[in-house]
N, C-alpha and C positions, 0 to 999 in steps of 0.2 A: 675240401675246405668249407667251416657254415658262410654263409652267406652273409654279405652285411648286415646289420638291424636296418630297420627302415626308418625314416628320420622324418620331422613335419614336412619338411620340401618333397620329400617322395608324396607324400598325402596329398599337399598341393598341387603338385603337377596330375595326378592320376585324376582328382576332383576338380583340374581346370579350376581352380579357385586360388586366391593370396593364403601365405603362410601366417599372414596375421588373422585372416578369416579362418581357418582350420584352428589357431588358437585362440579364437573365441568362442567356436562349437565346441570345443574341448572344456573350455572353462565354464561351459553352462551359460553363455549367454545369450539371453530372451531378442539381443537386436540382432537377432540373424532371420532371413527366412525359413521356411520350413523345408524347401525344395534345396536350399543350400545345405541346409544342416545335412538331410538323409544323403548328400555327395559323398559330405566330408567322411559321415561315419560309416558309409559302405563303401568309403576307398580307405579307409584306417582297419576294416574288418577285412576287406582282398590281402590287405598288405599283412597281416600282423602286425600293428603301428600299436604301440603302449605309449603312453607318455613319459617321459623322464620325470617320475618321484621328486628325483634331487632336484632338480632344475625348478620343478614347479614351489618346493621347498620354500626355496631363498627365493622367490617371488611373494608367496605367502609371509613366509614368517613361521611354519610349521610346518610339518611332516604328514601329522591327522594319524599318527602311529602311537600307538601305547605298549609298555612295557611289563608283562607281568611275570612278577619271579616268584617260584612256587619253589615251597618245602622240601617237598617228593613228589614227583610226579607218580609214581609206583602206589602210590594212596589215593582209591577211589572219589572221595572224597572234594579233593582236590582237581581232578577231572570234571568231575561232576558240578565245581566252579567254575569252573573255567568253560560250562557250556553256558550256562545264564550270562556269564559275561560279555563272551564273545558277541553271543546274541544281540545284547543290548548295544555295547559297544558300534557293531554292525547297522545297526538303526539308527544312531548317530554320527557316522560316515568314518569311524574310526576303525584303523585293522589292529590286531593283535600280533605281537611275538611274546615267543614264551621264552622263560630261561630258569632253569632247575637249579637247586643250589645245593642240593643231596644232604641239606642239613649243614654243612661246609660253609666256613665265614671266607674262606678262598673264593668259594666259588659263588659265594653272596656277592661279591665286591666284584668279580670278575665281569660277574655276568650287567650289572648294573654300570660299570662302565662302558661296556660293550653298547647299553639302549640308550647311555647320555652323547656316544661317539656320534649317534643314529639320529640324534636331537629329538628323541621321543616327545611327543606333549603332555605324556604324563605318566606315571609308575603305578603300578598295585604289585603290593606286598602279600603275598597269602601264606599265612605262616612263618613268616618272617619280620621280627622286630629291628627297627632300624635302630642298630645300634652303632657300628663301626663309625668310622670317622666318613667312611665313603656314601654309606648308606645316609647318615645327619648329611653331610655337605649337599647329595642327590635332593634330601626332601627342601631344602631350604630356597631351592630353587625352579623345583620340579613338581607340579600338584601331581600330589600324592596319594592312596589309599591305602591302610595294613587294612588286613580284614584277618582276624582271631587273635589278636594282641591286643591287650583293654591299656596297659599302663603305658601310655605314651604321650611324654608330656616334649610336645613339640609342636611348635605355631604352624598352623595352617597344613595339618595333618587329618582327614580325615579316617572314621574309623567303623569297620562292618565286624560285629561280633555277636555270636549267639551265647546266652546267657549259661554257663556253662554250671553255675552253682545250683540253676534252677535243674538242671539236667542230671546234672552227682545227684540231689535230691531223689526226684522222681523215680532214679537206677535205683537205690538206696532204699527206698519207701515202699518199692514196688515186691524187692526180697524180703524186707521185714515182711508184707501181709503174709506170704507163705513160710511165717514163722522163721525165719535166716537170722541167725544171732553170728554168728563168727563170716563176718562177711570181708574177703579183702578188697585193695585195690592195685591194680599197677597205675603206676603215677608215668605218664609222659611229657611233654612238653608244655602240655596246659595246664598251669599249677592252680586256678581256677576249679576246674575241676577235681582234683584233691582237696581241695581247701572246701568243693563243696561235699565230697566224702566225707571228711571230717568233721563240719557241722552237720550233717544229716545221721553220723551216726552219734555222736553227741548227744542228738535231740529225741534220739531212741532210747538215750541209756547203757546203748553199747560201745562206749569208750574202751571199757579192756578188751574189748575183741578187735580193735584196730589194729590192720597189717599192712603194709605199704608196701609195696617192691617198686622201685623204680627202674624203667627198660623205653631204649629209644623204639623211635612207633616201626618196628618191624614186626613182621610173624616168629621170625626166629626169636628175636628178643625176649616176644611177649610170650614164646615157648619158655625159654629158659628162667621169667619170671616167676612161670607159672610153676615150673619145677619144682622152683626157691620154696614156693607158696608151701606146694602141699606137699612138702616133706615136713612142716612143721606137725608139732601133737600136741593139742591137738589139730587139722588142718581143716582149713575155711571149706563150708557149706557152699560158699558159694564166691565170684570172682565177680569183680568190676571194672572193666577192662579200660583204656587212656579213649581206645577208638577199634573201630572193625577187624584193621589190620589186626593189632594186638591181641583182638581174641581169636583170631581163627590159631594164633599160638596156641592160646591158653586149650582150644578145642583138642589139637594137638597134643598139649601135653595132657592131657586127659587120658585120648585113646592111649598114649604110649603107657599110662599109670594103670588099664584096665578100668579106669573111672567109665561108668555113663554118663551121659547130659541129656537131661538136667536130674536123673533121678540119684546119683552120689554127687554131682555138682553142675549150679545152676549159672550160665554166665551169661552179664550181659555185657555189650558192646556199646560204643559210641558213633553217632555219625548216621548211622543206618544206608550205608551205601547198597548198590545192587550185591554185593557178597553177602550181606546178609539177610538180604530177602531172597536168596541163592535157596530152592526147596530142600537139597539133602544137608545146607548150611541150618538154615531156619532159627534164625541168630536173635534174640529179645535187645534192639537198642534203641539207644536214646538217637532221635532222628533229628539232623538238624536242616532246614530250609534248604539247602545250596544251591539252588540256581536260584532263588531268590535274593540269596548274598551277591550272589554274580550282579543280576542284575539292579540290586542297592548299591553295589561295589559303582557299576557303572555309570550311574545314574547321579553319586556322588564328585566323581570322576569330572564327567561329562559339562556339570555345572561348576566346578573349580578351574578347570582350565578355562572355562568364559570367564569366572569373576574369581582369579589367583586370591583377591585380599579378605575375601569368605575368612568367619570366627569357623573353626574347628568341630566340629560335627559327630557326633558319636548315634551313630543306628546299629539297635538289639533287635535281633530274632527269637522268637520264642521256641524254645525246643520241647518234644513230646516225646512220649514214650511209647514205642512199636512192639508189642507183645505178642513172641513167636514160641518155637518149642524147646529153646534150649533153657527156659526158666522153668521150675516147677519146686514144689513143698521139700522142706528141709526136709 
């Protein structure tokens, strides 16, 4: 059989000290001695002695827990947020749970009642637009952060996005100089970034060469979009991919066509996670900050649950363009 937990009164009695003395060394308080304090916490360290969470909870008024629900966890991307945040998060005495929501408005709602049961201090949204009745109910009462959703028009909602039109651009700019006229795109979930496709090629003059396929942000998807692509005649010079994932598809359906990259076709990617700084990947993408978002995300976060009645906040990162081998001359 395990053994019981060890409770403040075990701590007390091993450290010869009162249970209200053991939870004041616990709580960090300055009116203790120093010779008391090191009892309490080398007879909390012999015992394995944790504090009750809960308990200290509803003494507080808060948890000091945050709730972040992510898109896909299976997108680099996304990880690679959630190290900046954590981070930051952690330096403000906050811990983190995660909850996936596989793209699923089920498992959006699911998973966010699950961190309001938990009475989180506050929520981040990454990839996730609050839109259901559960997700609006959560922010109305829970400081909030989306971080890559710009249109959210809800009071006291903060918001971490990288400029995504500046980003289609620079994709977009970068295959014009090597002469790219039939350039496509796959369109994902950030319609930002099509929309900045579309004015960048616009502003080229290549309006009749516009191709769109739209494909949820997987590799298989953005295989099969890319299929779509170039079976067309005549078929795009080159591909513009939603995000990383979606082009190591597009790489994919390439090898399966007999295509090279980038010498019959040139793709870039989005995001610039470690996949495509991957050497036999070696992927041209638009690179966005992410553990800077993390810790903008946090740092937004961290000052809304001190002052909940904060006006609404919107912080852009700037995105760049990382130039590897799979681009080259039409």
């Amino acid at each position: 059989m395990p053994r019981p937990r060890p409770t403040i009164r075990n701590v007390a009695e091993r450290a010869g000290v009162s249970k209200s003395l053991v939870s004041l060394v616990l709580r960090g308080s300055p009116h203790v001695s120093e010779h008391r304090r090191q009892a309490v916490l080398q007879a909390a360290r012999e015992l394995g002695y944790r504090p009750n969470a809960v308990a200290r909870s509803l003494v507080e008024g808060r948890t000091h827990l945050v709730g972040a629900l992510v898109a896909d966890l299976h997108n680099p991307f996304y990880a690679e947020f959630l190290d900046g945040l954590q981070e930051s998060l952690h330096g403000d005495g906050l811990r983190m749970l995660i909850g996936n929501s596989q793209w699923d408005p089920a498992f959006e709602d699911e998973a966010v009642e699950a961190f309001l049961e938990l009475r989180v201090d506050g929520l981040v949204l990454l990839g996730i637009a609050p839109t259901s009745e559960t997700l609006i109910e959560a922010t109305s009462y829970t400081p909030t952060v989306v971080v890559g959703e710009r249109d959210i028009e809800l009071d006291g909602v903060d918001i971490v996005v990288d400029d995504d039109q500046l980003g289609a651009r620079l994709a977009i700019d970068h295959l014009v100089e090597h002469g790219h006229k039939r350039i496509a795109h796959i369109e994902g979930p950030r319609s930002s970034r099509c929309e900045g496709y579309l004015v960048a090629m616009r502003r080229h003059s290549l309006a009749p060469y516009i191709m769109v396929e739209a494909a949820e942000s997987t590799e298989e998807n953005g295989r099969q979009a890319a299929l779509a692509l170039l079976s067309r005649e005549p078929r795009p010079t080159a591909i513009f991919a939603a995000n990383d994932v979606v082009a190591l598809g597009v790489l994919s359906a390439a090898a399966e066509l007999g295509l090279k990259v980038p010498d019959d076709l040139s793709v870039v990617g989005y995001d610039n996670t470690h996949l495509a700084a991957s050497h036999h990947i070696s992927l041209t993408s638009v690179d966005q900050p992410r553990r800077t978002m993390g810790r903008s995300a946090a740092a937004l976060l961290s000052d809304r649950i001190g002052d909940p009645a904060k006006v609404a906040r919107l912080r852009q990162v700037t995105p760049e363009l990382i130039v590897r081998r799979s681009t080259g001359p039409a």
